[in-house]
ZADOLO-298274 format. One record per residue (C-alpha): residue number from 1; x, y, z. Coordinates in steps of 0.25 Angstrom, whole numbers. Layout:
+------+-------+-------+-------+
! rogu !    xx !    yy !    zz !
+------+-------+-------+-------+
!  NUM !     X !     Y !     Z !
...
+------+-------+-------+-------+
! end
This chain:
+------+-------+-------+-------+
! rogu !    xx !    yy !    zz !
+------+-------+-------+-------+
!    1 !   107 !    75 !    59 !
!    2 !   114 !    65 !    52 !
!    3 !   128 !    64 !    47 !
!    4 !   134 !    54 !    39 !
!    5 !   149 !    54 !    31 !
!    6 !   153 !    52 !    19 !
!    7 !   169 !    52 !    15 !
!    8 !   177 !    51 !     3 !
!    9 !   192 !    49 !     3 !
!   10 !   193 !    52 !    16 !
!   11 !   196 !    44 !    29 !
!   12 !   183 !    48 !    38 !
!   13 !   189 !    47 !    50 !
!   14 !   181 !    50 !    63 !
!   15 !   187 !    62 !    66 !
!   16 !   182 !    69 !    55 !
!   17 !   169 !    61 !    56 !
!   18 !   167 !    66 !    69 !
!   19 !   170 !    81 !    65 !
!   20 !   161 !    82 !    54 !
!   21 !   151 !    77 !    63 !
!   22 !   152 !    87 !    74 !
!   23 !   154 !    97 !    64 !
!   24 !   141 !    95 !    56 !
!   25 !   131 !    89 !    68 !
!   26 !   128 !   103 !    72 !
!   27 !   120 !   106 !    59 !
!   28 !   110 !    96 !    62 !
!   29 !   105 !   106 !    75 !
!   30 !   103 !   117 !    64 !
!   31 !    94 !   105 !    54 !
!   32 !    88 !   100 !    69 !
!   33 !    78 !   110 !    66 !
!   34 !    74 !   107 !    53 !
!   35 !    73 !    92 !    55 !
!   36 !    60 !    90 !    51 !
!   37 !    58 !    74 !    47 !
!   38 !    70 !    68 !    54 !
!   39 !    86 !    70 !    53 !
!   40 !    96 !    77 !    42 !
!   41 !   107 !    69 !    37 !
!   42 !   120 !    75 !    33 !
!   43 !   129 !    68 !    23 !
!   44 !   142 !    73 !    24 !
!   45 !   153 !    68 !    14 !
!   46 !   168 !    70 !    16 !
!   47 !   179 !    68 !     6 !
!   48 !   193 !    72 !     1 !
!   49 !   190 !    78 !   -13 !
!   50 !   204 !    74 !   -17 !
!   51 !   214 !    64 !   -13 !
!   52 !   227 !    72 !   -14 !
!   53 !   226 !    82 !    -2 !
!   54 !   233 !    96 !    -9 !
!   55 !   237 !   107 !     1 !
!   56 !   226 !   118 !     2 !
!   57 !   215 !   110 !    -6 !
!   58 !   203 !   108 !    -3 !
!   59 !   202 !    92 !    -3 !
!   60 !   191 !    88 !     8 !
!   61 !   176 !    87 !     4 !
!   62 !   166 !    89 !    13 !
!   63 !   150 !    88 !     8 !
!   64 !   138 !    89 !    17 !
!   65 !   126 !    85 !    13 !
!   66 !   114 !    87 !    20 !
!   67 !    96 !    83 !    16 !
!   68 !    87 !    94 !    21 !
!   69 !    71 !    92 !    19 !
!   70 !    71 !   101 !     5 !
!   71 !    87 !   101 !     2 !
!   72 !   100 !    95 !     1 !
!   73 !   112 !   104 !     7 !
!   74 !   126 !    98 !     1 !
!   75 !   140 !   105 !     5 !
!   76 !   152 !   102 !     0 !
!   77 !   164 !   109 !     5 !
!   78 !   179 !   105 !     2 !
!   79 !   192 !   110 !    11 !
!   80 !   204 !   106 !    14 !
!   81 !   201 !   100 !    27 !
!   82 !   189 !    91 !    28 !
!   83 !   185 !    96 !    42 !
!   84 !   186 !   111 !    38 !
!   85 !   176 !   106 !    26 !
!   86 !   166 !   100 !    34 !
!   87 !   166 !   112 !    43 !
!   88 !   164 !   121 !    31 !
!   89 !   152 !   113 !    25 !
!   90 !   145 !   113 !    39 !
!   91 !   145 !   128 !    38 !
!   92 !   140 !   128 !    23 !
!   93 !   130 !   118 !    26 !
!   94 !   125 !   125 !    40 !
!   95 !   122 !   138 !    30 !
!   96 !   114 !   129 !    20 !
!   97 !   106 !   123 !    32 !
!   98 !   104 !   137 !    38 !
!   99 !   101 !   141 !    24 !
!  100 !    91 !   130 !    23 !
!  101 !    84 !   133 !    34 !
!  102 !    80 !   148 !    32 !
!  103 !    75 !   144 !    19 !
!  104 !    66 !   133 !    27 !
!  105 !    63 !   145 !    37 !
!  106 !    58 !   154 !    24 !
!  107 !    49 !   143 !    18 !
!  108 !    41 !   139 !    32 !
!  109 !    38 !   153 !    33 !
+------+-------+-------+-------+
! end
């Protein structure tokens, strides 16, 4: 699986890079198994949704986009801190992948 960034008024530093890509590698062993003509890509964008940072708002964006063979899975998740955001859209999008593959599991059958 492929990753590739996206940010938007925000400094990507190689830190964060490197978190986001250990944090959202793993899924590609759930979509292994339904690789069927070649590799997923995962587009993932990360932004500051405003440039004033107020105490206790939610100001980081995080959206993960990700192409399956019969549909698109977009999260978009704001919080406060940007790495607690991409940790809560890698748990949103692991439910809509395991969601996706029962229903694949229900059609072969």
């Amino acid at each position: 699986m492929q990753i590739s960034l996206k940010s938007t008024l925000l400094e990507l530093t190689d830190a964060l890079r490197e978190y986001i890509h250990k944090r959202l590698e793993p899924l590609g062993k759930i979509l292994k198994r339904l690789e069927e003509k070649g590799e997923y890509s995962l587009h993932v964008e990360v932004a500051r949704a405003t440039r004033h940072h107020r105490k206790g708002e939610k100001v980081y964006y995080v959206e993960v986009t990700l192409a399956l063979p019969r549909k698109t899975i977009r999260i978009e998740q704001y919080d406060e801190d940007v790495r607690k955001g991409v940790d809560a859209a890698k748990k949103r999008l692991q439910v809509a992948i395991e969601q996706y593959k029962e229903k694949m599991q229900e059609k072969r059958k």
